[in-house]
N, C-alpha and C positions, 0 to 999 in steps of 0.2 A: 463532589466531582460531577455526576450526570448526575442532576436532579431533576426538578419539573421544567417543562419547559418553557420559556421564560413569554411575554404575551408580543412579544416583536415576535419571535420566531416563529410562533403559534399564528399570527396574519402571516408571514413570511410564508410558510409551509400551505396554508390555507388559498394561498391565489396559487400555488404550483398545482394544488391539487384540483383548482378550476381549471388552471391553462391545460392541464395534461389527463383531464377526467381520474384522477388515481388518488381518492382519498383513501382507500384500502391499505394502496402499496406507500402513499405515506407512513401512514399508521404501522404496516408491518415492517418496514425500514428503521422508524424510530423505533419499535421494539428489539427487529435485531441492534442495534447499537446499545440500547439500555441492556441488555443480555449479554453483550460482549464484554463493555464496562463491569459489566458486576462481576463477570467471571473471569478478568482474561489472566490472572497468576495461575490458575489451573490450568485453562485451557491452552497459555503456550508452554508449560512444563507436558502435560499430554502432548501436546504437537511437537516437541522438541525431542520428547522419547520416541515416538512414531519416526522421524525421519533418521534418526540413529540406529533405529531395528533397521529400515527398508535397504539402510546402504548411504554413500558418500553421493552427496545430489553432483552432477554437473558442476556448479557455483554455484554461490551467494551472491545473487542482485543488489543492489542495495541503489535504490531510485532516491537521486538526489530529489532534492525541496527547492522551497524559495530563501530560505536564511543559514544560514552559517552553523546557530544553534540547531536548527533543526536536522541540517546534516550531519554535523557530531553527534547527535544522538542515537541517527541509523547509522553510522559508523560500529561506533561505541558499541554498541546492542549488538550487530553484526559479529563482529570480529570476539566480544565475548562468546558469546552463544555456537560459533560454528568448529568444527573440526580444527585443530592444527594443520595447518601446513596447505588448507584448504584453496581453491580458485576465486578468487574477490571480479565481479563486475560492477563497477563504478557505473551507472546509467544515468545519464542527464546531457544538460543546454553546453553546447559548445562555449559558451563564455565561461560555465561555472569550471570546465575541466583542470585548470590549474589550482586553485582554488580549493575542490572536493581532493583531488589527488593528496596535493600539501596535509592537507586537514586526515586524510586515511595513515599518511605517512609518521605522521604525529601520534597517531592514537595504537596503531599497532606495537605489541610487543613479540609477537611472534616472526617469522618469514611466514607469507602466501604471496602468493602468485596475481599479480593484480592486470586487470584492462580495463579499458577505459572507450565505452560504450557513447558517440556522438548520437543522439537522440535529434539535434539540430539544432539554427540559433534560438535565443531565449525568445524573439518573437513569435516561433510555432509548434516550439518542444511541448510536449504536453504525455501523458501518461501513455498516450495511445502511440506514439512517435517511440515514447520509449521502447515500449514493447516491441512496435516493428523494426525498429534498430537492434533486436533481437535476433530476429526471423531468418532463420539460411543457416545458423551457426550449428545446426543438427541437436542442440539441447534434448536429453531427455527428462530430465526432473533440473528443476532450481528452484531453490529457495529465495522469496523475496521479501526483502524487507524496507518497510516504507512506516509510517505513523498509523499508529492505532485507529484516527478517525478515517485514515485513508485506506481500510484493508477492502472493504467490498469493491470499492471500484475500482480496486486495483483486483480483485478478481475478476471481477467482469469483463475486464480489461482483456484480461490474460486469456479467460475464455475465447474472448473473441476474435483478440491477434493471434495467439500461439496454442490454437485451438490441438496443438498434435504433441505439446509438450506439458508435462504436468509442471503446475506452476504451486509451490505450497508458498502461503501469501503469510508472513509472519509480523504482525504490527508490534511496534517500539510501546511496552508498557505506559501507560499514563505516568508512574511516579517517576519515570527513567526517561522520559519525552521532555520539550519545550517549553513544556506549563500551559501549552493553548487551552481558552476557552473551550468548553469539552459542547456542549451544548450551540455554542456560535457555528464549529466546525459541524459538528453532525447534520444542523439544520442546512448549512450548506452542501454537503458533501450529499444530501436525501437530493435537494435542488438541480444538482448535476447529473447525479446517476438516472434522474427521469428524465433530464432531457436529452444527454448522452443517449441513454436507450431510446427512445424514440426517433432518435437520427438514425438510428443503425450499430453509433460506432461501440457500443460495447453491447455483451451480453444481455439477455430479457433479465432486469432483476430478481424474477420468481426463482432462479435457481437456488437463490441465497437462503430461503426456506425451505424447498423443496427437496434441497440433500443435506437438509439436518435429520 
């Protein structure tokens, strides 16, 4: 699954870290991801007992993607893993909403309470839109659930949109996901999170070691 990383990736990741001086925070980004991969059956059974002690969050987020499979499987993941009878937010691109809905309506066996979160059109929705398509609704904890490769910037995200709500960022297991290349997405997802931070639009990435 995460093994070494491949020699595309390896120039790939090697000019980010000219353009943007951060061969460190490469280096420490790829580490967090090889750390999460190896552990994450532990560490979302620990995170899934933690949010059942604290109390019933707000909702379950559940931030659409770009494919069909990859929605079903934060579906799926979702609505196993949360409370009965819980508050479901559907978050994504105004095109996909008929679509995601159908597809939730499909996979549920239980009744919850569902909305349906416009983020905006699929030309400028993006994680960061998600989130502010959040913003006003008074949230104090939710749970969100998005793909394993996409969990830190979708922290950072969170940090930095709904900086007054706790946001617990829960990613869809490797074996229960998509099948993405685990290695393609990470190298990518390092590529964004440094430019995204240096725009502003999400958190500094040191958090992401800082409060381990």
């Amino acid at each position: 699954m995460f093994g070494l990383i491949s020699e595309e990736n390896l120039r790939r990741l090697a000019r980010v870290s000219g353009e943007y001086g951060t061969a460190e925070r490469v280096q420490r980004l790829w580490g967090w991801f090889a750390e999460y991969f190896a552990t994450q059956s532990s560490w979302h059974r620990r995170l899934w007992e933690a949010i059942k002690l604290a109390g019933d969050p707000d909702a379950v987020v559940v931030l659409s993607g770009g494919s069909e499979e990859e929605n079903a499987a934060r579906i799926r993941f979702a609505l196993e893993q949360a409370q009965p009878g819980g508050r479901f937010v559907l978050d994504g691109a105004t095109e996909q909403m008929l679509g995601v809905v159908a597809q939730f309506r499909q996979l549920q066996t239980r009744s919850a309470e569902l909305v349906w979160v416009d983020a905006g059109s699929a030309a400028v929705a993006n994680t960061a839109t998600q989130f502010d398509a959040l913003a006003g609704a008074g949230h104090k904890t939710l749970i969100v659930v998005t793909s394993g490769y996409h969990v830190p910037r979708v922290v950072l995200t969170a940090k930095k949109r709904l900086p007054d709500t706790c946001c617990v960022v829960v990613g869809v297991p490797w074996g229960l996901d998509w099948g993405y290349d685990v290695d393609e997405m990470c190298a990518g997802e390092i590529w964004r999170i440094l430019e995204y931070s240096a725009r502003g639009d999400i958190a500094d990435p040191s958090i992401l070691w800082s409060e381990e």
